[in-house]
LUMVOFI-921512 format. One record per residue: residue in three letters; x, y, z of N, C-alpha, C, O in turn. Coordinates in nm, 2 decimals, m for minus. Example, Ala and Ser with C-alpha at 12.3 -4.5 7.8 and 13.67 -1.06 7.14 Angstrom:
# residues 2
ALA 1.32 m0.57 0.78 1.23 m0.45 0.78 1.32 m0.33 0.78 1.42 m0.33 0.85
SER 1.28 m0.22 0.71 1.37 m0.11 0.71 1.29 0.00 0.79 1.34 0.11 0.80
This chain:
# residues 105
UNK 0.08 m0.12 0.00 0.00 0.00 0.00 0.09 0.12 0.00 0.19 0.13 0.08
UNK 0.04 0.25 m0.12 0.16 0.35 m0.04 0.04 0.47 0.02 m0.08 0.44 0.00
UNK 0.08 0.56 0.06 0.07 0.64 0.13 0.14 0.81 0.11 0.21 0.86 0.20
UNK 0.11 0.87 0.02 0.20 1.01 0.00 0.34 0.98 m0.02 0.44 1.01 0.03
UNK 0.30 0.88 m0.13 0.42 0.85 m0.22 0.52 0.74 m0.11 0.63 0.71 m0.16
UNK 0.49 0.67 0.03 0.55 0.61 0.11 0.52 0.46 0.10 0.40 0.43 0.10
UNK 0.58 0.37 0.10 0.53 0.19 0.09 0.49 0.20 0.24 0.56 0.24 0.33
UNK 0.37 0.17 0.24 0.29 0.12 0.39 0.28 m0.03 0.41 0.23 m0.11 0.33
UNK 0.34 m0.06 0.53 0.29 m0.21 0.49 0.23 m0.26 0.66 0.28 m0.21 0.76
UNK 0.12 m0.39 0.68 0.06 m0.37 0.81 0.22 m0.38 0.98 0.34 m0.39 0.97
UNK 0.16 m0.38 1.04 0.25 m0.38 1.17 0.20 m0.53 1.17 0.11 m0.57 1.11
UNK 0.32 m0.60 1.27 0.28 m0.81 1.27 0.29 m0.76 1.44 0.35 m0.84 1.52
UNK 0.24 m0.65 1.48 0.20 m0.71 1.65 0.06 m0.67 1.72 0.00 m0.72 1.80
UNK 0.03 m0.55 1.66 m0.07 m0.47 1.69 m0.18 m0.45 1.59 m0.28 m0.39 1.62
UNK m0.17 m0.49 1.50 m0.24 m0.44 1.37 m0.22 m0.28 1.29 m0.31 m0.22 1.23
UNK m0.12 m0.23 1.30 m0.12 m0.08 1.31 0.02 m0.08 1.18 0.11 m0.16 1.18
UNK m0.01 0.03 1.10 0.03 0.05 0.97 0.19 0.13 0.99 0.20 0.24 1.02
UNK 0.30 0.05 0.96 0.44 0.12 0.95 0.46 0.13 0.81 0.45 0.06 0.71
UNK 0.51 0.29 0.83 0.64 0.30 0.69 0.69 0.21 0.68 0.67 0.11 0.75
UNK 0.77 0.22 0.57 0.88 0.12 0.55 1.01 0.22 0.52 1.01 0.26 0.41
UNK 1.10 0.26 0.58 1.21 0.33 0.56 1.31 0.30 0.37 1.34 0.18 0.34
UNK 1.33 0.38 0.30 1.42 0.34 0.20 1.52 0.28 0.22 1.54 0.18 0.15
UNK 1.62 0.31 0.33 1.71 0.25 0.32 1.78 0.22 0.50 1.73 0.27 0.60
UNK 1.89 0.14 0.49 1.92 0.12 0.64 2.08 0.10 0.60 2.12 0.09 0.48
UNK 2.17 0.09 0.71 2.30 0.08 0.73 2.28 m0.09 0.84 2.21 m0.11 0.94
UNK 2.35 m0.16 0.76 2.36 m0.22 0.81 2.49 m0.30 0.86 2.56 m0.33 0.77
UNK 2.53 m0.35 0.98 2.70 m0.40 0.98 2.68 m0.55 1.07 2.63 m0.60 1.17
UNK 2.77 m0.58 0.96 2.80 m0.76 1.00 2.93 m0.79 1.10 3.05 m0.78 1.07
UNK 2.85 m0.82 1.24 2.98 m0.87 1.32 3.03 m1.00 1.37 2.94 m1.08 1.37
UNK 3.11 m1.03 1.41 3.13 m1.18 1.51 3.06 m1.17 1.59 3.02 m1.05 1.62
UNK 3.02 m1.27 1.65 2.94 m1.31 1.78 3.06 m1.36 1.86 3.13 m1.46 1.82
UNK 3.10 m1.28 1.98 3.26 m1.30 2.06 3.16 m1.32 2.19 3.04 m1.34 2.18
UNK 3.21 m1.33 2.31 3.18 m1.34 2.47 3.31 m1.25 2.52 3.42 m1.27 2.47
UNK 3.28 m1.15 2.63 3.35 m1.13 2.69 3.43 m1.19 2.80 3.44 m1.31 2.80
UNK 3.50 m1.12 2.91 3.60 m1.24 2.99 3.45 m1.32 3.08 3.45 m1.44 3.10
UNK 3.35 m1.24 3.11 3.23 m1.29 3.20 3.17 m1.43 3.10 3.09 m1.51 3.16
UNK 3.21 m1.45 2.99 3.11 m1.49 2.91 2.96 m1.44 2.82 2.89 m1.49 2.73
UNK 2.96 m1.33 2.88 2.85 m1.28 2.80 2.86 m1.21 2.62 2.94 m1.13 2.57
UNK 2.79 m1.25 2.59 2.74 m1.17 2.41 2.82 m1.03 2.41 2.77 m0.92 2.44
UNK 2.96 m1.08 2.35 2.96 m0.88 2.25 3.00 m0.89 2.14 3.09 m0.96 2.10
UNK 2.93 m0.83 2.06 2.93 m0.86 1.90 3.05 m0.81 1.87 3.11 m0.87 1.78
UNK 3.13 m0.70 1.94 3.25 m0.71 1.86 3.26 m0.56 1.76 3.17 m0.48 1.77
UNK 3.36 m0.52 1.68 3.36 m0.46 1.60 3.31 m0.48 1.47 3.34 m0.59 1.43
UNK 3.24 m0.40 1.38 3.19 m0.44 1.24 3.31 m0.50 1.16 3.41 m0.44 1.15
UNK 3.29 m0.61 1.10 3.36 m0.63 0.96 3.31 m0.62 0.81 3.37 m0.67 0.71
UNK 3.19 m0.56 0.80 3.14 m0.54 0.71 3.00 m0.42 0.73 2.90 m0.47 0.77
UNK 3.00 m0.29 0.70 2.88 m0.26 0.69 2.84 m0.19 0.57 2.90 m0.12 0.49
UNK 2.69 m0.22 0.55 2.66 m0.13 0.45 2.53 m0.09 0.44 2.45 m0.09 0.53
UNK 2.51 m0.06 0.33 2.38 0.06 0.29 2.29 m0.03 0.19 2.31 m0.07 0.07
UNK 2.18 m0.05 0.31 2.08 m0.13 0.19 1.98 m0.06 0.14 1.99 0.06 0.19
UNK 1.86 m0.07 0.05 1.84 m0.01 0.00 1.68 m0.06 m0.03 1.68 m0.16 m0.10
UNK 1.56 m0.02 0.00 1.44 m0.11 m0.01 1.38 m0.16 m0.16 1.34 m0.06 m0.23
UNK 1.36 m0.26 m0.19 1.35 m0.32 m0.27 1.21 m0.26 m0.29 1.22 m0.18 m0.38
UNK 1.12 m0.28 m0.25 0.99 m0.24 m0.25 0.85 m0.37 m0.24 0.73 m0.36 m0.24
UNK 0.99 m0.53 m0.21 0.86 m0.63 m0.22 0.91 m0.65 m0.04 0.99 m0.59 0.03
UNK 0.83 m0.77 m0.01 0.83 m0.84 0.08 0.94 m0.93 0.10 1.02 m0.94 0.01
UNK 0.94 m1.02 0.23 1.10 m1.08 0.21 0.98 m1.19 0.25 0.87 m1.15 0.27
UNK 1.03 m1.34 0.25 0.97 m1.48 0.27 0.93 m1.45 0.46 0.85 m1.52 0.52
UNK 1.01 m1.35 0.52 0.97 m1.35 0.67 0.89 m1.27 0.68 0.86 m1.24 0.80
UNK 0.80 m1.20 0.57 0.67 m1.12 0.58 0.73 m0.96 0.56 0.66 m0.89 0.49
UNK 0.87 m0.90 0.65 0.90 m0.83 0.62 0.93 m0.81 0.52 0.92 m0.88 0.43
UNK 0.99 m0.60 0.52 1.07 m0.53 0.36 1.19 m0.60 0.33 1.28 m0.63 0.41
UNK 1.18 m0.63 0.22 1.32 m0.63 0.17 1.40 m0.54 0.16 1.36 m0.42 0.18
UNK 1.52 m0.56 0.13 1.63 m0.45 0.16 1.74 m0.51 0.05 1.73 m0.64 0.04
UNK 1.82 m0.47 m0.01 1.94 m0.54 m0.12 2.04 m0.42 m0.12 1.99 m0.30 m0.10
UNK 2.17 m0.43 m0.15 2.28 m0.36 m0.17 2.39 m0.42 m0.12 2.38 m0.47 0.00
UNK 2.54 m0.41 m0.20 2.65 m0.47 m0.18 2.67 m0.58 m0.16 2.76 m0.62 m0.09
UNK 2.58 m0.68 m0.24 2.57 m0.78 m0.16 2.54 m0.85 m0.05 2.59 m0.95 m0.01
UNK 2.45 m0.77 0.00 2.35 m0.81 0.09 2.24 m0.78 0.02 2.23 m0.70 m0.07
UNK 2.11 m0.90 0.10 1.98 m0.88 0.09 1.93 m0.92 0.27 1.97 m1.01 0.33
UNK 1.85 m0.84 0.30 1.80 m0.83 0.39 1.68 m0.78 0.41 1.62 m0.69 0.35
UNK 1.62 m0.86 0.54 1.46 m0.81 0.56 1.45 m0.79 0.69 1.49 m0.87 0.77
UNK 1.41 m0.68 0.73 1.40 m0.59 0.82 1.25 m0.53 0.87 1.17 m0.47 0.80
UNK 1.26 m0.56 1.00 1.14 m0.52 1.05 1.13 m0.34 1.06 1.21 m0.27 1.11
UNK 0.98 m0.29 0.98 1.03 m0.15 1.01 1.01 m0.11 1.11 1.04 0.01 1.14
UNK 0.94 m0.19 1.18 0.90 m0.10 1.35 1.00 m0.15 1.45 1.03 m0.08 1.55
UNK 1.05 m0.25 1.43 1.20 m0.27 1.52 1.34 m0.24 1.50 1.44 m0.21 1.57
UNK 1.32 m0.25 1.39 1.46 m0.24 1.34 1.57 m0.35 1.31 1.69 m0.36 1.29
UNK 1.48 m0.42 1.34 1.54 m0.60 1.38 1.58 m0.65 1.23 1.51 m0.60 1.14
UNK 1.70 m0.75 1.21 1.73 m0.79 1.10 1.64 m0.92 1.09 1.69 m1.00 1.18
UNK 1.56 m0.97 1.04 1.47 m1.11 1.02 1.53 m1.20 0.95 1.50 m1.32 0.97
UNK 1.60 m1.15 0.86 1.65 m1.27 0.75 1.78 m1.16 0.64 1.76 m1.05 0.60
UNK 1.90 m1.27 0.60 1.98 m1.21 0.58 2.08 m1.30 0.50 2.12 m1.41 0.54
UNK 2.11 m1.25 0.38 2.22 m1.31 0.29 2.32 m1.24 0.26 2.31 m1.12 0.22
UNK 2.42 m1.30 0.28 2.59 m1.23 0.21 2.66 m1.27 0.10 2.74 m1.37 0.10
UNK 2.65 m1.20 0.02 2.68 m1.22 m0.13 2.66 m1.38 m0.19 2.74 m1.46 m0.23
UNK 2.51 m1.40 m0.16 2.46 m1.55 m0.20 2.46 m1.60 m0.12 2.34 m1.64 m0.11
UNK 2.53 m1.65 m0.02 2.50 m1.76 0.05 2.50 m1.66 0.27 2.54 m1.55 0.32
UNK 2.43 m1.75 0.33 2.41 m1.74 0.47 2.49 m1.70 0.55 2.60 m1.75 0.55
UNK 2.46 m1.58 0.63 2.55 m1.52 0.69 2.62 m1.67 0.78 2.59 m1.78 0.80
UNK 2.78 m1.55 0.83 2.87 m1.71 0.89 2.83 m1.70 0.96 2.77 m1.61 1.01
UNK 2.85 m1.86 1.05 2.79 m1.95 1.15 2.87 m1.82 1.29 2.99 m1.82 1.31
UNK 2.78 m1.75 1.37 2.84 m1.69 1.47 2.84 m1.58 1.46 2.83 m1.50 1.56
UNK 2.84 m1.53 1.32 2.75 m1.38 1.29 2.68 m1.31 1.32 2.59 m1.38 1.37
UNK 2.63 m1.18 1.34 2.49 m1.11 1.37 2.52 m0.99 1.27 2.62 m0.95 1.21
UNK 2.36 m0.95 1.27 2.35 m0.85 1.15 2.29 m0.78 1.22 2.18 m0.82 1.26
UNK 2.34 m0.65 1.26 2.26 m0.52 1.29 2.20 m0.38 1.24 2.28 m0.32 1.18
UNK 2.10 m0.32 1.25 2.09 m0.18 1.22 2.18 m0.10 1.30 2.19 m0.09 1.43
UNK 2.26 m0.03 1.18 2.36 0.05 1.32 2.29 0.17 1.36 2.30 0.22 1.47
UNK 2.18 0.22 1.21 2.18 0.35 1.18 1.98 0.39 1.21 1.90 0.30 1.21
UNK 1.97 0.46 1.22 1.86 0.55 1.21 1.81 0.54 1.06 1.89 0.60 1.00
UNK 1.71 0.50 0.98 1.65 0.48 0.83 1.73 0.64 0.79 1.76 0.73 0.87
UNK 1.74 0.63 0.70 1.83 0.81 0.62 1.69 0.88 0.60 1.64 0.97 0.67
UNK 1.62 0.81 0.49 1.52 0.89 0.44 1.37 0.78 0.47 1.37 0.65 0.46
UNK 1.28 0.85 0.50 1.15 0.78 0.49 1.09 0.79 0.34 0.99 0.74 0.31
């Protein structure tokens, strides 16, 4: 659906209607433990700028594509849902984050 020239698409918790942002920064890191053991992702080794496709991804979410990534991203979380690196599955121990704030709606 768009909306003043914006892709609308429904919310998956509330029933309630999100943009969908054009574009997102996205950065691929290790999944490390600190000395406690707990989750720190670490420094980026890859980030970049995706860019919205305008369809849906197989996880219901936007798609997102650039540099070799494709990605689908929740637009009301910001959560990465599903994610490929230049063809094949991010590596085993990876995470993919939003670093950035969407640029433009």
């Amino acid at each position: 659906m768009r909306r003043g020239g914006r892709r609308v698409v429904p919310g998956h918790t509330l029933g309630i209607m999100t943009v969908t942002p054009r574009r997102h920064t996205v950065a691929l890191k290790p999944r490390l433990a600190d000395a406690e053991g707990r989750p720190d992702h670490g420094n980026s080794l890859r980030t970049v700028t995706v860019e919205a496709t305008g369809d849906l991804g197989v996880s219901g979410f936007p798609r997102y594509s650039g540099h070799g990534v494709q990605a689908e991203i929740d637009p009301r979380t910001g959560a990465v849902e599903a994610i490929t690196v230049d063809g094949g599955e991010l590596p085993y121990g990876w995470v993919a984050e939003v670093v950035s704030e969407p640029a433009e709606h």
